[in-house]
SEGUDO-468431 format. One line per field, with one value per residue: x, y, z of N, C-alpha, C in turn. Coordinates in nm, 3 decimals, always signed. Layout:
N
n.u [X_...];
n.v [Y_...];
n.w [Z_...];
ca.u [X_...];
ca.v [Y_...];
ca.w [Z_...];
c.u [X_...];
c.v [Y_...];
c.w [Z_...];
REM end
This chain:
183
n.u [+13.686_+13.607_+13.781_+13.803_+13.731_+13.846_+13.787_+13.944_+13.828_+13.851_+13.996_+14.175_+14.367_+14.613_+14.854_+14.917_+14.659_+14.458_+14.589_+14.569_+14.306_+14.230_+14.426_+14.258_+14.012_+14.105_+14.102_+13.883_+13.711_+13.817_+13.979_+14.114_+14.211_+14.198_+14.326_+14.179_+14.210_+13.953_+13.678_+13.498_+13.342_+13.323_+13.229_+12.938_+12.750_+12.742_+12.531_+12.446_+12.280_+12.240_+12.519_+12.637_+12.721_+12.515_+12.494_+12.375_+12.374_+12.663_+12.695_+12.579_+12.766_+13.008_+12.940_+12.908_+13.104_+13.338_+13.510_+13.354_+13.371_+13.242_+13.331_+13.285_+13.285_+13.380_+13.348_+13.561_+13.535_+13.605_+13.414_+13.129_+12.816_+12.507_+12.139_+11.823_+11.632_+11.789_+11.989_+12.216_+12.495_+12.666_+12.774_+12.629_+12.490_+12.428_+12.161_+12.234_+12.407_+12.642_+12.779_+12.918_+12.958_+13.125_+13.232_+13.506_+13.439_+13.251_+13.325_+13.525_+13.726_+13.769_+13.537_+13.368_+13.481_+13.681_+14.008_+14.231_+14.248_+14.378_+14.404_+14.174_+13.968_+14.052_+14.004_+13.685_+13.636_+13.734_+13.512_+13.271_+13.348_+13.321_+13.062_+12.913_+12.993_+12.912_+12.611_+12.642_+12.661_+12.399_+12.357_+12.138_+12.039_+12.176_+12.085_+12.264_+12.491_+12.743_+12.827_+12.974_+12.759_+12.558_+12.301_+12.404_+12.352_+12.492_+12.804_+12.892_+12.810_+12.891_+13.160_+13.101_+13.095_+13.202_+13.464_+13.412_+13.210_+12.949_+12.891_+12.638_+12.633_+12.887_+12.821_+12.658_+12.803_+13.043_+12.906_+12.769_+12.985_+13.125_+12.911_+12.930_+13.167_+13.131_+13.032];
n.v [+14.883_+15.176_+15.370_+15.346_+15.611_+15.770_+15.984_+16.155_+16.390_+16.622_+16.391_+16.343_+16.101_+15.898_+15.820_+15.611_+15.453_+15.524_+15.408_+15.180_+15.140_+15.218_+14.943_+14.737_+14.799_+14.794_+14.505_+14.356_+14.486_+14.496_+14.673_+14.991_+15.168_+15.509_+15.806_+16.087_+16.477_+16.669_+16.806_+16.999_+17.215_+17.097_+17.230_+17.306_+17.089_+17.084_+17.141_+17.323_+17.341_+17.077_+17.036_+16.797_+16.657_+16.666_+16.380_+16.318_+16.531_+16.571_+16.330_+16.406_+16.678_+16.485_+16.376_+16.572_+16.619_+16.813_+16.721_+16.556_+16.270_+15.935_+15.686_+15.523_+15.657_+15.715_+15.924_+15.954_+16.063_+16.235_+16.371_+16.399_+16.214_+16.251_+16.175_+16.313_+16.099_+15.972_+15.966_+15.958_+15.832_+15.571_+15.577_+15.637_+15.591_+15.580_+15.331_+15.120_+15.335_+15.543_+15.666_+15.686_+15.769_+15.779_+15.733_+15.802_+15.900_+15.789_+15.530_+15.519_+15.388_+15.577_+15.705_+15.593_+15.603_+15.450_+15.302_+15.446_+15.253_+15.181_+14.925_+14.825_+15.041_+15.049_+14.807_+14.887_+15.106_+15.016_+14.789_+14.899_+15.102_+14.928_+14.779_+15.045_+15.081_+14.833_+14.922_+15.102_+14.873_+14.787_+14.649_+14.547_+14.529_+14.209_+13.913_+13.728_+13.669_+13.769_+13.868_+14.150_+14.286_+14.295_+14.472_+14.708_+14.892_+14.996_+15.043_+14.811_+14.596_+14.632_+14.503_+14.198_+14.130_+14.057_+14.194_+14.116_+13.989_+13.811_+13.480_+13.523_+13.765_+13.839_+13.718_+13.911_+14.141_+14.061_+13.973_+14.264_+14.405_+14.264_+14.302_+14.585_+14.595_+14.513_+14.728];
n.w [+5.843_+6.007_+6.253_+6.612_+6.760_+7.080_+7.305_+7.559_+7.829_+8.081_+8.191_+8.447_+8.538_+8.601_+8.339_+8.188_+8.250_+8.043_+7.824_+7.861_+7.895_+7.631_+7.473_+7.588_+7.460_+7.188_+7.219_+7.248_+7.037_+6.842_+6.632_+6.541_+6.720_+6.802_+7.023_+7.031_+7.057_+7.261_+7.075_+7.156_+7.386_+7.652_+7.877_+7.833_+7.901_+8.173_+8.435_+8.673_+8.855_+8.936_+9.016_+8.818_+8.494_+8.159_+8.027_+7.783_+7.611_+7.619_+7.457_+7.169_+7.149_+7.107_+6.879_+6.705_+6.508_+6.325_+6.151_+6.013_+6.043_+6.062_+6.248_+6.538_+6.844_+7.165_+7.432_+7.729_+8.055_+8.402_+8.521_+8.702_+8.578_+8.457_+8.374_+8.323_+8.451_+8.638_+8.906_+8.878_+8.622_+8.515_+8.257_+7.880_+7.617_+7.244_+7.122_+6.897_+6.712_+6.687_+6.876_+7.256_+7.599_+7.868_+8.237_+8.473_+8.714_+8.961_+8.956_+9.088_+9.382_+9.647_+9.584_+9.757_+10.005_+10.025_+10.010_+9.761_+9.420_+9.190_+9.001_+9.044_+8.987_+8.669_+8.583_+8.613_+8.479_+8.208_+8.164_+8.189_+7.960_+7.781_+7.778_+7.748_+7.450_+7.335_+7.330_+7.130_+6.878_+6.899_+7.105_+7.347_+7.707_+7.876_+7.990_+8.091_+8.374_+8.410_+8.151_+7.988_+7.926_+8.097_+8.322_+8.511_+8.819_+9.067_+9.124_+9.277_+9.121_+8.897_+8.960_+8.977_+8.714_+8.389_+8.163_+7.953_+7.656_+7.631_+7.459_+7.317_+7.318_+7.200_+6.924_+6.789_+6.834_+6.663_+6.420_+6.353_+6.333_+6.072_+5.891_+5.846_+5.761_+5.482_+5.378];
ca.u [+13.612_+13.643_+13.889_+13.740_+13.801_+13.848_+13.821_+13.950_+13.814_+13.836_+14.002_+14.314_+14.424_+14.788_+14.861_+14.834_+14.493_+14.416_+14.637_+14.552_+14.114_+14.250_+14.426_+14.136_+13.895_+14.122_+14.130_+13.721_+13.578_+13.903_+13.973_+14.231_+14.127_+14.263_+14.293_+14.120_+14.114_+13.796_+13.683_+13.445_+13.366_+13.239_+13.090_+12.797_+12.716_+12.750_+12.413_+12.470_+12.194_+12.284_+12.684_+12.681_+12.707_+12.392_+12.524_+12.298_+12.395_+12.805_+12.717_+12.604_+12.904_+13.085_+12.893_+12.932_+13.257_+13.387_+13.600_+13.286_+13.409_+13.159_+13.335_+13.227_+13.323_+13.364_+13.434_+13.585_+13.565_+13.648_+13.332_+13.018_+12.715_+12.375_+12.053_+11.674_+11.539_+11.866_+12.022_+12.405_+12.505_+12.839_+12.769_+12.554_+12.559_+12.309_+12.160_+12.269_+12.480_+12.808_+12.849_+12.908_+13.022_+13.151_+13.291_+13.562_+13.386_+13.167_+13.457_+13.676_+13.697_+13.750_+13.391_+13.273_+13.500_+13.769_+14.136_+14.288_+14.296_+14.400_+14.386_+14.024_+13.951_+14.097_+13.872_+13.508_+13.658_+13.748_+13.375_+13.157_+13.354_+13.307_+12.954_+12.829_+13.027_+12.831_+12.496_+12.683_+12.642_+12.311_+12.346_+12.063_+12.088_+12.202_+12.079_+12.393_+12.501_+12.897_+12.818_+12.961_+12.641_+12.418_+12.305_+12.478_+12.296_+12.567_+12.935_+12.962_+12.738_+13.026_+13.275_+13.054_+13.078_+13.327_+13.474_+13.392_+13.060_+12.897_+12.862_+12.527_+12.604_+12.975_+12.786_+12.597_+12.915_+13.079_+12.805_+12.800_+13.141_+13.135_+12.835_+12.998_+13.294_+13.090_+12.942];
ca.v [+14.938_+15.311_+15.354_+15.338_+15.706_+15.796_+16.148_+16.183_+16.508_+16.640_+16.311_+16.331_+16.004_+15.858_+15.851_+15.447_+15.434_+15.586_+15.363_+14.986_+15.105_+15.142_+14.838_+14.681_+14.818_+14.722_+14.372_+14.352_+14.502_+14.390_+14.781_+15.049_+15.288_+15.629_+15.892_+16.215_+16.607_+16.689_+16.990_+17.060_+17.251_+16.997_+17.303_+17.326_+17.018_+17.102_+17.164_+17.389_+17.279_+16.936_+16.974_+16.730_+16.690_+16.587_+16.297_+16.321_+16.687_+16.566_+16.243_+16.511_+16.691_+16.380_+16.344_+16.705_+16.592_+16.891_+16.655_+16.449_+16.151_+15.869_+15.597_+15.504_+15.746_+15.722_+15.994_+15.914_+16.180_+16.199_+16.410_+16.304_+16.256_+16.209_+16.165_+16.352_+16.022_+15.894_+16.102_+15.959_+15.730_+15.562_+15.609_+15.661_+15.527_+15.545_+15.213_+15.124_+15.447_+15.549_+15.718_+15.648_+15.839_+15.697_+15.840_+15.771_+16.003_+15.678_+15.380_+15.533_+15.332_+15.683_+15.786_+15.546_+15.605_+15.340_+15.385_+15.491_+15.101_+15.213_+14.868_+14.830_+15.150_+15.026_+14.712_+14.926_+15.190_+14.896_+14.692_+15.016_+15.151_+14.814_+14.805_+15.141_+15.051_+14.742_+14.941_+15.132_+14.787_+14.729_+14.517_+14.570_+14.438_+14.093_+13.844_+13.638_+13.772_+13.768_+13.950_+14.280_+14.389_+14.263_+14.591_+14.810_+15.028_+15.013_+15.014_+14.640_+14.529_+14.630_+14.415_+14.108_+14.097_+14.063_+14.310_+14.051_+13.949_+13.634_+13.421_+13.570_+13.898_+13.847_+13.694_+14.051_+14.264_+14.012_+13.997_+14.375_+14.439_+14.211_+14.357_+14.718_+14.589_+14.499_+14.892];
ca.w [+5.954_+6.078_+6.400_+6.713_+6.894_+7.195_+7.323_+7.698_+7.812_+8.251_+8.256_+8.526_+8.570_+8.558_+8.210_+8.145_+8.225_+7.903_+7.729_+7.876_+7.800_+7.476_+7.458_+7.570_+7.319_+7.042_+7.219_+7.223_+6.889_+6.742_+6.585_+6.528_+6.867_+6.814_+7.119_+7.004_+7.196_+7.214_+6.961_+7.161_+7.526_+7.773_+8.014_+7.782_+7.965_+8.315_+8.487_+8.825_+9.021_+8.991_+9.026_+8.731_+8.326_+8.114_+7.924_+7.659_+7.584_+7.576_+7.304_+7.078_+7.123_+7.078_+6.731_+6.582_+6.485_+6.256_+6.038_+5.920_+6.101_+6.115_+6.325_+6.711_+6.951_+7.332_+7.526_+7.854_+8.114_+8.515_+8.588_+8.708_+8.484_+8.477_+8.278_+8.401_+8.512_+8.708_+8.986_+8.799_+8.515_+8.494_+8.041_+7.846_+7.489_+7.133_+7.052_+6.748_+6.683_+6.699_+7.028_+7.393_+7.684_+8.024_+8.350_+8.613_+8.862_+9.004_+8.922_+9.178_+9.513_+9.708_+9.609_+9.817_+10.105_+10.011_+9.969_+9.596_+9.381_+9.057_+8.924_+9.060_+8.864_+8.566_+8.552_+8.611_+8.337_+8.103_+8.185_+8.156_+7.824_+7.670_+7.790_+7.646_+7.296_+7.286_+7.325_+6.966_+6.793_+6.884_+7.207_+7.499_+7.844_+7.837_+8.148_+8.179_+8.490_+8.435_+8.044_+8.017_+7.900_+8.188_+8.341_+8.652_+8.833_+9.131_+9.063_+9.319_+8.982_+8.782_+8.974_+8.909_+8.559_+8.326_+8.059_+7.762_+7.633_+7.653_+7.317_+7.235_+7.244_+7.107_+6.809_+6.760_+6.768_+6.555_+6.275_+6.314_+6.233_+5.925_+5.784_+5.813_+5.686_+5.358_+5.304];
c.u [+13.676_+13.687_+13.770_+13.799_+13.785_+13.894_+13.833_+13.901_+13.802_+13.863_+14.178_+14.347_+14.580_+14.801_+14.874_+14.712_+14.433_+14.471_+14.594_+14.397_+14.164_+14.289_+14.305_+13.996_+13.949_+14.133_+13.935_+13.667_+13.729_+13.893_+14.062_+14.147_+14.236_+14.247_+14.280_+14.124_+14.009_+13.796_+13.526_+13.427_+13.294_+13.172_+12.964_+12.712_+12.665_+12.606_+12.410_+12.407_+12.174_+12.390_+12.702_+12.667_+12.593_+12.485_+12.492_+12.378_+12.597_+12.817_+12.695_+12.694_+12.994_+13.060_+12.917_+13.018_+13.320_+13.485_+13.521_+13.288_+13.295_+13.172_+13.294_+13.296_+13.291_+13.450_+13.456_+13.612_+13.595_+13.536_+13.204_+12.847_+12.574_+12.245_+11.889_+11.629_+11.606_+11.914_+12.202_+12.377_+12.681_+12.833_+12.636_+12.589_+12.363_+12.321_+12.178_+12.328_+12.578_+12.844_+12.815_+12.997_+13.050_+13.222_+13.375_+13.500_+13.353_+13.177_+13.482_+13.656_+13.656_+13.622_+13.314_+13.319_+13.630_+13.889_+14.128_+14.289_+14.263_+14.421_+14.214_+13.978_+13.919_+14.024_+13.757_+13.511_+13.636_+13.541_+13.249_+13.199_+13.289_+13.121_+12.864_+12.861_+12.949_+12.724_+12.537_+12.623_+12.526_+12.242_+12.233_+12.112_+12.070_+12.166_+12.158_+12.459_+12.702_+12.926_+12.882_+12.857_+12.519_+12.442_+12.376_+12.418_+12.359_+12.689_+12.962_+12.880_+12.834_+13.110_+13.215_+13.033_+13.226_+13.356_+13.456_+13.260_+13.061_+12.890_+12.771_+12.543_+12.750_+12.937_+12.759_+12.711_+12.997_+13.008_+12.834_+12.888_+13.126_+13.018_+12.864_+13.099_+13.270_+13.064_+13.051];
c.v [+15.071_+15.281_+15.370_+15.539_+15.786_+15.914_+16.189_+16.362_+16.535_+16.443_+16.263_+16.216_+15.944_+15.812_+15.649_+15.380_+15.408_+15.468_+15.152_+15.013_+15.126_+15.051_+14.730_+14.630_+14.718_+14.529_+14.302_+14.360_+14.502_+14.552_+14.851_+15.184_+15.365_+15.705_+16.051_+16.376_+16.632_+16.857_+17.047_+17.139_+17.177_+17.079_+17.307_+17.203_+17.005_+17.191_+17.210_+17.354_+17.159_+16.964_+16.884_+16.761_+16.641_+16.474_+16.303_+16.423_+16.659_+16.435_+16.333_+16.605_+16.637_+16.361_+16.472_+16.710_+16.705_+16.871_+16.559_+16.300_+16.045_+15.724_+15.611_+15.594_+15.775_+15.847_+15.924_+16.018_+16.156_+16.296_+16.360_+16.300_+16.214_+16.205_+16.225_+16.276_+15.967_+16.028_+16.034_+15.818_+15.681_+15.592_+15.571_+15.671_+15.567_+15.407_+15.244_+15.223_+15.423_+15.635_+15.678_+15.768_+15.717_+15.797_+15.752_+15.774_+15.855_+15.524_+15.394_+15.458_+15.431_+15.777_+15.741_+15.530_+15.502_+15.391_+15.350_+15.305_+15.119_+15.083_+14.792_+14.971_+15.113_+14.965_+14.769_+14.978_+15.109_+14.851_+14.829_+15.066_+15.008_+14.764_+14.919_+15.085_+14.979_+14.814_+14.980_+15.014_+14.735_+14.677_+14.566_+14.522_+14.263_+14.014_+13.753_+13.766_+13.820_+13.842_+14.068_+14.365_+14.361_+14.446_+14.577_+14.929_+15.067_+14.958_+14.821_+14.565_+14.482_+14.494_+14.261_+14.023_+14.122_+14.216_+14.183_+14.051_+13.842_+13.636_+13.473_+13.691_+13.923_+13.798_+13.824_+14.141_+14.193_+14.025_+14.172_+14.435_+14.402_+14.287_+14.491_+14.733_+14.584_+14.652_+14.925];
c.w [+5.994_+6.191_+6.454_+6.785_+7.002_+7.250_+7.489_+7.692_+7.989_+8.253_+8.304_+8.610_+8.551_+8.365_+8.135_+8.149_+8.078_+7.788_+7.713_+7.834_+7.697_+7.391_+7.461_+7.512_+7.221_+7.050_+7.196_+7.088_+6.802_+6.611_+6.596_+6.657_+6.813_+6.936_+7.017_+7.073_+7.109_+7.111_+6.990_+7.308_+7.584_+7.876_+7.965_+7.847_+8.112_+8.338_+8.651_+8.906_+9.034_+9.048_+8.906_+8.568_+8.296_+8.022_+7.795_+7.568_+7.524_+7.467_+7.179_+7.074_+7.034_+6.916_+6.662_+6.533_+6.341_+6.143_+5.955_+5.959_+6.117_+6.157_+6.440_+6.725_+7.057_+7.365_+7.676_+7.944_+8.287_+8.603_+8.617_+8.610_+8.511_+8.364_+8.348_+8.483_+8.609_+8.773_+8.938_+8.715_+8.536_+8.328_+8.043_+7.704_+7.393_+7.074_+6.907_+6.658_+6.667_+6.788_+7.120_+7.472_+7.805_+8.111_+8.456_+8.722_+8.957_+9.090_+9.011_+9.343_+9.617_+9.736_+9.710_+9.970_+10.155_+10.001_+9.828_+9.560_+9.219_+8.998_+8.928_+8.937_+8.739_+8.524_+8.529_+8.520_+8.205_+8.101_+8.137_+7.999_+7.730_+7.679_+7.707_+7.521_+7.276_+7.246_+7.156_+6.875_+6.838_+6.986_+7.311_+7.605_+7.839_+7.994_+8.218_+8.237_+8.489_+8.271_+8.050_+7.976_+7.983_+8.295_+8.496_+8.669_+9.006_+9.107_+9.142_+9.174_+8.914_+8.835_+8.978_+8.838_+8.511_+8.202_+7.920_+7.773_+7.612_+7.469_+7.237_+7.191_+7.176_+6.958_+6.715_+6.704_+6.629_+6.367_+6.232_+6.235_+6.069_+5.848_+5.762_+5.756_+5.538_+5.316_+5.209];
REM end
């Protein structure tokens, strides 16, 4: 299986963050996660008369990969993003692809007026990266409510749910894997 990698980019967090969502990953899709710099400019993203990034606009980024690379790839960033039809996204992932994005901006308790809870953080970061990845292998929105792939369309969603996947849809990533492992 191709590494998993992970391209922090505008993302100023204490420097273990970075390192326990990648633990995490490699504890989920069961993979060699690399950390990546990005090779590419993330302002091409930024949309002024929102204030925010297009998501869309930074997975293709994420995919022009200049080395040919065609394992998954999450970026993880700390700005805020969005999509035309949503006024913000926490990620934003290609079914059945190989990219995802996600964002701190959203996670953070402080957005909402809370004090700093950098291990709250940690959890929504973790639950949302492992969420988009899934969409990578295929997964849709799942209706067990404690899934990490049952949808969030407010971060108390997130804290809800778990960062694993339920049986059905750990079956999915599982199969996945193995049949990519055969190519």
């Amino acid at each position: 299986m191709d590494p998993l990698e992970v391209v922090p980019f505008f993302f100023f967090h204490p420097r273990g963050v970075l390192e326990r969502l990648c633990a995490t990953l490699r504890d989920r899709f069961g993979a060699d996660v690399r950390v990546r710099t990005p090779w590419f400019d993330p302002e091409v993203a930024f949309d002024p008369g929102r204030g925010q990034y297009r998501a869309s606009t930074l997975l293709r980024c994420l995919l022009d990969d200049p080395t040919g690379a065609t394992g998954r790839v999450l970026g993880v960033t700390g700005v805020d993003l969005f999509n035309p039809v949503l006024t913000y996204v926490f990620g934003e992932a290609q079914l059945a692809n190989r990219g995802a994005v996600v964002s701190s901006r959203r996670l953070r308790p402080e957005m909402y007026g809370l004090p700093e809870d950098l291990p709250l953080l940690e959890a929504r970061l973790e639950t949302e990266a492992v969420h988009e990845l899934g969409h990578t292998w295929g997964l849709v929105h799942c209706p067990e409510p404690t899934c990490v792939m049952h949808a969030s369309s407010y971060v108390e969603e997130i804290d809800l749910k778990e960062s694993r996947f339920c049986g059905n849809c750990l079956a999915v990533v599982r199969g996945a894997s193995a049949a990519a492992a055969l190519r």
